[in-house]
Backbone bond lengths (Angstrom), bond angles and torsions (degrees), N, CA, C in turn:
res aa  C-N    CA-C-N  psi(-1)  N-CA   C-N-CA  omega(-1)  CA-C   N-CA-C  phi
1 X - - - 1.454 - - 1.524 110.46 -
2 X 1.709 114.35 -48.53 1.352 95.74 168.07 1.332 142.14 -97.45
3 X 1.790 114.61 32.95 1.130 127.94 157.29 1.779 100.88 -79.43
4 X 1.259 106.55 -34.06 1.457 87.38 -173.34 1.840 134.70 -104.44
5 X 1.269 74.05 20.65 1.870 96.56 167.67 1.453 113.04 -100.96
6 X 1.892 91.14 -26.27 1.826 91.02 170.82 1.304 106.94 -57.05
7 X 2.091 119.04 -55.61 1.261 101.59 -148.97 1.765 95.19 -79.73
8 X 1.328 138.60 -33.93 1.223 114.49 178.26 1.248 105.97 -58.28
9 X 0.839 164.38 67.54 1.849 169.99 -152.83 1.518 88.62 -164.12
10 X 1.636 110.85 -77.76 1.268 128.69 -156.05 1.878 109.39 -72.98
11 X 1.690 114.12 -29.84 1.413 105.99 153.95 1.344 106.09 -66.18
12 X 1.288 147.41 -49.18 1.358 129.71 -157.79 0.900 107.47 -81.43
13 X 1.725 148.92 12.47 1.272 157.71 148.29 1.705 127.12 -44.84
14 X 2.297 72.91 -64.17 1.628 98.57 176.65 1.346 113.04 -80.34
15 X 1.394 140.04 -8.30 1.168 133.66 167.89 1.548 102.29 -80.79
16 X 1.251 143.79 -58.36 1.565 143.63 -172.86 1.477 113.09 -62.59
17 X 1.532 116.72 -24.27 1.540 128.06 144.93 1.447 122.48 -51.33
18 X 0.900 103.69 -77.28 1.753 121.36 167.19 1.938 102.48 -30.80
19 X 1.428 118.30 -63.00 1.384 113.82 159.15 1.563 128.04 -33.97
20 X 1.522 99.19 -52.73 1.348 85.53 -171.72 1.611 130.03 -85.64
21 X 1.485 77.41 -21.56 2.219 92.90 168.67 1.829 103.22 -83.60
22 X 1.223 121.70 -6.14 1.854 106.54 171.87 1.552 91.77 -79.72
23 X 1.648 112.35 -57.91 1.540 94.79 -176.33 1.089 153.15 -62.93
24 X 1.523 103.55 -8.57 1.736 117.49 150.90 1.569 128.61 -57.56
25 X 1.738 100.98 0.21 1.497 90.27 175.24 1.165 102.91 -112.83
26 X 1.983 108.34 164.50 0.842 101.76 169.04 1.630 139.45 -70.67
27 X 1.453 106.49 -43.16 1.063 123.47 162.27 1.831 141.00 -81.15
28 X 0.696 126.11 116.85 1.713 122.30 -133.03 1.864 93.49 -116.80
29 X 1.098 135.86 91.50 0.820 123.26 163.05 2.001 131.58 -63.30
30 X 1.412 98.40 138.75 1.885 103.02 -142.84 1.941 89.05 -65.31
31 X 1.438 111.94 -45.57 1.415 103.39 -177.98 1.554 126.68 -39.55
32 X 1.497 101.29 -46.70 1.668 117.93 -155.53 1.908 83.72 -66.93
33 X 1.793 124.27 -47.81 1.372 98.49 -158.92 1.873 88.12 -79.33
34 X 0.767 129.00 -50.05 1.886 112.14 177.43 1.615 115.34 -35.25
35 X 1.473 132.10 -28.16 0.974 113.65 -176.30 1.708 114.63 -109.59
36 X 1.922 100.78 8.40 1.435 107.51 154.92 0.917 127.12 -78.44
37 X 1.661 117.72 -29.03 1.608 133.82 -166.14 1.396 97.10 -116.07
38 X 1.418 128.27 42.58 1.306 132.46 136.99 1.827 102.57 -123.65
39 X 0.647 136.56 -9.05 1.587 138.47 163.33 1.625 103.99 -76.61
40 X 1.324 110.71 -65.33 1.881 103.72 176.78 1.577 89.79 -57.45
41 X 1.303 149.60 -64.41 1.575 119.38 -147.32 2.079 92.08 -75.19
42 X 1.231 136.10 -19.53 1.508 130.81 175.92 1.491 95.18 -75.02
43 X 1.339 127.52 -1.01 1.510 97.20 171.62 1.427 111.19 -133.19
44 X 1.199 125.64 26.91 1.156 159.88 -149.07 1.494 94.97 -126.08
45 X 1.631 112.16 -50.43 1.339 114.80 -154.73 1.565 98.71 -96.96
46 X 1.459 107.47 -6.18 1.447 110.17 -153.22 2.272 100.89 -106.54
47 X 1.472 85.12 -17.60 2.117 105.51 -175.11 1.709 89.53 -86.05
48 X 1.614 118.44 -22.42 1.642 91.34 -155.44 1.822 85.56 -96.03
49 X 1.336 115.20 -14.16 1.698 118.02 -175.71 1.528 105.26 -69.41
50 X 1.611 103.32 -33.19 1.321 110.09 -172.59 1.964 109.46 -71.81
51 X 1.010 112.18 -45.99 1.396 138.25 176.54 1.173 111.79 -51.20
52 X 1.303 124.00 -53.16 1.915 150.24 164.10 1.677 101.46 -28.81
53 X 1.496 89.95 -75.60 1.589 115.80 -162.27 2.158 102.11 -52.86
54 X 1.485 95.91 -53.69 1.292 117.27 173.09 1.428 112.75 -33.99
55 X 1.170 116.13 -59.40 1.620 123.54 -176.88 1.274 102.22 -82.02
56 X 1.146 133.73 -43.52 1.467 120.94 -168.61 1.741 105.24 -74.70
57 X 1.339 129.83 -8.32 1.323 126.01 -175.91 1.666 83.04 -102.27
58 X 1.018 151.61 -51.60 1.578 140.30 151.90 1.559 121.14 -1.73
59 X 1.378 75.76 -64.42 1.766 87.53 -168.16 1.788 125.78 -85.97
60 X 1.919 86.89 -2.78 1.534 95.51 163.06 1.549 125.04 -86.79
């Protein structure tokens, strides 16, 4: 379990990276931020499955 909070740790790094180097440009192509802000909501969707599972093996 906590190998894999490390690596969602280390994607949610490179995605808030990825934010801050797209907004240094000027020109922003519309795909690149749609296919950033479907990776943050895939890992978003992927910390709360992890979290789920977590408590329910807790509470067994």
């Amino acid at each position: 379990m906590a190998q894999t909070m490390n690596e969602m740790e280390i994607i949610s790094k490179a995605i808030y990276s990825t934010y801050e180097l797209l907004g240094r440009e000027e020109r922003l192509p519309e795909v690149a931020l749609v296919n950033l802000k479907e990776a943050e909501e895939s890992l978003n969707k992927a910390l709360e499955y992890v979290l789920l599972n977590r408590r329910i093996e807790r509470s067994s």
